[in-house]
C-alpha positions in Angstrom: 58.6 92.8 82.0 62.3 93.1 82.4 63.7 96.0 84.4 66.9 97.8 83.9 69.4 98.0 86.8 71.8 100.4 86.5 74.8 99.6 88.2 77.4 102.5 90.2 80.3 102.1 90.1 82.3 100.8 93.5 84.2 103.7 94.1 80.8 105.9 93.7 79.6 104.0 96.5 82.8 103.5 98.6 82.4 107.6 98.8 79.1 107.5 100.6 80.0 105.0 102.9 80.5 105.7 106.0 81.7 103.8 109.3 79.3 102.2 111.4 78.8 103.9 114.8 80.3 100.6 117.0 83.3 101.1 114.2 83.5 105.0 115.6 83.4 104.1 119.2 86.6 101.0 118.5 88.8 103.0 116.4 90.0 106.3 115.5 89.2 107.1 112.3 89.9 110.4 109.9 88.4 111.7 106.9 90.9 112.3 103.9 89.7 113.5 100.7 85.9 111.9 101.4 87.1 108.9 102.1 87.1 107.5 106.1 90.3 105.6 107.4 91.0 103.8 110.6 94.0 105.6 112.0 97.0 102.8 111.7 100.8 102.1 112.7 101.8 103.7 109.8 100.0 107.2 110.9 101.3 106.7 114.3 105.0 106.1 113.3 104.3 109.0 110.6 103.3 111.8 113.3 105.8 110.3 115.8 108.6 111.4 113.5 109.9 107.9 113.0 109.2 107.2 109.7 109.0 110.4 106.5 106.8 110.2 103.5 109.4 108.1 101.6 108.4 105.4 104.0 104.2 106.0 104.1 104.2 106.3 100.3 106.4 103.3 100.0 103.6 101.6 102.7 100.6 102.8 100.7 101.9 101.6 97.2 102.4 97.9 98.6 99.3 97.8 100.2 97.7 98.4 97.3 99.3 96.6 95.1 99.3 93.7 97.1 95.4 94.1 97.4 95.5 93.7 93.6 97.5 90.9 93.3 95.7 88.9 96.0 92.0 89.6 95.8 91.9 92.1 92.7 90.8 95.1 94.1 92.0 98.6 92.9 91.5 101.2 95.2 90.9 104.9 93.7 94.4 106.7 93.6 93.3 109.9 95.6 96.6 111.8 94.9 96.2 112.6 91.7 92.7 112.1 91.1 92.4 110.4 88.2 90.4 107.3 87.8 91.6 103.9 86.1 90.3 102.4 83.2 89.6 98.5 84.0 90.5 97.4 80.5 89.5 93.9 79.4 89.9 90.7 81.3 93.5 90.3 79.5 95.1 93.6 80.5 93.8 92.9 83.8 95.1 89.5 85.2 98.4 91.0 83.2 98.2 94.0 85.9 97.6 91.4 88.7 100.6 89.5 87.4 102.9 92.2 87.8 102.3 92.9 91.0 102.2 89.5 92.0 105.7 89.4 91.2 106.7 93.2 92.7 104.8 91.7 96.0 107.3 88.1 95.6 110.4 90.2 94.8 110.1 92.6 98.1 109.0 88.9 99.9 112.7 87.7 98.8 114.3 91.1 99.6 112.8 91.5 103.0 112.5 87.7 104.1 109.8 86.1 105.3 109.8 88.0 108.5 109.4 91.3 106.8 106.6 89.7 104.7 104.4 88.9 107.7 105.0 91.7 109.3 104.2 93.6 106.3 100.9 91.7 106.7 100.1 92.5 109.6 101.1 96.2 110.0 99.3 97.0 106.8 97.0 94.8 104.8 95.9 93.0 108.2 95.8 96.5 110.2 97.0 95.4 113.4 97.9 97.6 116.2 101.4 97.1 117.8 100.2 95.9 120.5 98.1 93.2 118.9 101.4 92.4 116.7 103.4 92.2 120.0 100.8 89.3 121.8 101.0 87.6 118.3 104.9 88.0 117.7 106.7 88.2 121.3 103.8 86.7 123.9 106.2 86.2 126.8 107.6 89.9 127.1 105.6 92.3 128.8 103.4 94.7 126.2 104.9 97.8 126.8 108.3 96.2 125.9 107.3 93.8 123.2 104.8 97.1 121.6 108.5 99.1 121.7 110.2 96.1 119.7 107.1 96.2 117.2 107.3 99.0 116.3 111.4 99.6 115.7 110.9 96.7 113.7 108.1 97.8 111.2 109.9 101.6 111.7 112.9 99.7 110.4 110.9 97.3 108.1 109.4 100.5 106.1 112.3 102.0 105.5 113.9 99.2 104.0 110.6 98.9 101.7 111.5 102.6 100.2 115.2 101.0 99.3 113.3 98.3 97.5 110.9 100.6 95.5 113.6 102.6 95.2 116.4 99.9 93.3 113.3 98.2 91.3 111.9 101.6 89.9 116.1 102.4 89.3 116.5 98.9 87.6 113.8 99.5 85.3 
């Protein structure tokens, strides 16, 4: 006897997900739109006044894309609510191409520097202080977390310019 699974679909599930309780008691996490998020850098530097929406749009668009282009994994655009179609295996490895090489053009624009720190503020979810250990280990934190984050306040806002001059060149 065969039995039929029906499978749901991930973002069904990813909306009745919720933290685990150690995850509460590590992080500070909100709830936007159903969906739970660890407060980041990006939230911080946003209610700090440092950075504008320019800058967290700008921060949420390459994180997702490059989640696409690394691991292929779309996350639900919340904004607008509108769900994408997958397509076929073609259209989708061409998606994943193209941002692939949006991810390698803001690589070259920014440096490597930018890059990894890039990675680290937002697909890697670091903290500044964590970032600091990693990037400056002999200052002292508070000074090395104040570095951090001018650098990705900086960093961001020269993301924006580059989403900015690639949607213009288009």
């Amino acid at each position: 006897m065969q039995t039929l699974i029906r499978e749901i679909p991930p973002v069904t599930i990813a909306r009745h997900m919720k933290p685990t309780p150690e995850r509460f008691q590590h992080h500070e996490i909100v709830e936007r739109n159903g969906v739970h998020r660890v407060v980041n850098t990006v939230h911080s530097m946003y209610e700090a006044g440092d950075i504008g929406d320019d800058e967290v749009s700008a921060a949420d668009r390459w994180y997702r894309e490059y989640l696409f282009a690394t691991i292929g994994i779309v996350e639900e655009k919340s904004s607008d609510g509108r769900f994408r179609e997958k397509g076929d295996v073609h259209t989708w490895m061409i998606g994943r191409g193209k941002c692939s090489v949006r991810i390698s053009e803001i690589r070259e624009r920014l440096g490597l520097c930018g890059h990894v720190r890039l990675e680290m503020m937002l697909a890697r979810e670091m903290s500044f202080s964590a970032m600091a250990r990693h990037l400056y280990p002999g200052l002292s934190e508070g000074r090395a977390r104040m570095k951090v984050s001018a650098q990705c306040a900086l960093l961001l806002e020269q993301l924006s310019y580059a989403y900015e001059n690639m949607k213009n060149k288009i």
